[in-house]
N, C-alpha and C positions, 0 to 999 in steps of 0.2 A: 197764777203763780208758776214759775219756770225753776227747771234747775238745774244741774249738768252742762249746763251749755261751757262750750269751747270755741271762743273767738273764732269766725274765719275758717272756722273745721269745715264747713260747706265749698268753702271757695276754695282751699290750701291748693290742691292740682291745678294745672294749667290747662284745665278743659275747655273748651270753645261748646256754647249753650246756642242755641236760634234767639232765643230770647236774654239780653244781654243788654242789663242795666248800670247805671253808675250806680253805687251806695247812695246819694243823694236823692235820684229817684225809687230805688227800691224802700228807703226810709221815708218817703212823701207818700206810697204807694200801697204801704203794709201798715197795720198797728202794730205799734212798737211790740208786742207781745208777738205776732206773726212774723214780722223782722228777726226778733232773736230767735224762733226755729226755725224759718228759712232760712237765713242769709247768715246765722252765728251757730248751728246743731245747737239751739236747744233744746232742751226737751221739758211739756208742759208736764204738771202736778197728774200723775193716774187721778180716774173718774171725774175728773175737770170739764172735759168736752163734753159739751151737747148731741154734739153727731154718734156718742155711742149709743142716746137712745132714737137714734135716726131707724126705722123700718120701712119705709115708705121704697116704692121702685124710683130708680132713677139711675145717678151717674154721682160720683166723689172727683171733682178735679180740683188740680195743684189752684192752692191759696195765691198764688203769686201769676200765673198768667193763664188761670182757666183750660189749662190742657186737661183732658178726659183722664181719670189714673186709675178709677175702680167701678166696677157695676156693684151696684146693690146686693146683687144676686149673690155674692162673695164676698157679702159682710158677713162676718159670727161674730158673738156673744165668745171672748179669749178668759175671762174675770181679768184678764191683766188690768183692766182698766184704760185701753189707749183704743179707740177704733180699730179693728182688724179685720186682716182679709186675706180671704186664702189663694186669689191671683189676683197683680194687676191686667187691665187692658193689654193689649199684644203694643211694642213699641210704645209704654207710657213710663216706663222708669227704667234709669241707668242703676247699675248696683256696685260697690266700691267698698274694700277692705279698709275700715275700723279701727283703729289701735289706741283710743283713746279711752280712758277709765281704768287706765291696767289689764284691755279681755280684747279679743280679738271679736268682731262681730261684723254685719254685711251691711252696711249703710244703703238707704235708699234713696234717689236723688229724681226728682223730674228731668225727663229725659229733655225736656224744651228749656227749663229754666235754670237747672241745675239747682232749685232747692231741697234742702234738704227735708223729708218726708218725715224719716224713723227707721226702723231695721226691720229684716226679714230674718227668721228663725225656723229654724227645722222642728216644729214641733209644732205644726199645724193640722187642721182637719183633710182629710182626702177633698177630693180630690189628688190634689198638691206634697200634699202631707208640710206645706208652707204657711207661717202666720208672717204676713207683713204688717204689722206692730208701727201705726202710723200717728200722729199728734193730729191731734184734731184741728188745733190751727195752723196747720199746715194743706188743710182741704177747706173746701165746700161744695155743699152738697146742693144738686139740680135735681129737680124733681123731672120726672117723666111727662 
């Protein structure tokens, strides 16, 4: 179950992705539920994803063209409910100002495909002092 989502909120800018699909194969490519958080910002039901009780070593890469976006190692336990991580990989996500829902917030976008991930918040564990606050069908997880 999804909710919040905003048409198009992912694609609105005219940024240029490596990885640049039509709708038609993005929508053949994704399950319709993974389509509406990549390619529409939506966002799935808190504690819905399975990958929050992921512990295992490995790697978190973008649902939509397997680019690398998180080590394991910088997954915590947020209670928000959404997979979180307190850095991604160096050059694995683009970050872009928010204005939808009425609040100003930092959208996080794969830096290859341009989908939309979830937001990053100031109110994360050290290192970082960063929670990247990600949907979990927006990833999948490789094991080591």
């Amino acid at each position: 179950m999804l909710a919040g989502g905003v048409a198009g909120a992912a694609l609105a800018a005219p940024e240029r992705f490596e990885v640049s699909l039509t709708d038609a194969q993005w929508r053949a490519r994704l399950s319709p539920a993974a389509y509406r958080v990549l390619r529409q910002a939506a966002t799935e039901r808190p504690f819905s994803s399975p990958l929050n009780s992921e512990h295992r070593t490995g790697t978190f890469v973008c649902a939509g063209c397997a680019l690398p976006l998180f080590a394991s190692r910088t997954k915590f336990d947020s209670g928000t409910g959404w997979p979180s991580f307190w850095a991604p990989l160096p050059d694995a996500v683009r970050t872009r100002t928010d204005k939808t829902l009425g609040m100003i917030r930092t959208e996080v976008l794969c830096r290859r495909c341009g989908g939309h991930l979830g937001h990053v918040f100031d109110d994360g564990p050290r290192p970082t002092g960063k929670r990247y606050c990600m949907n979990g069908l927006a990833l999948a997880f490789r094991p080591a």
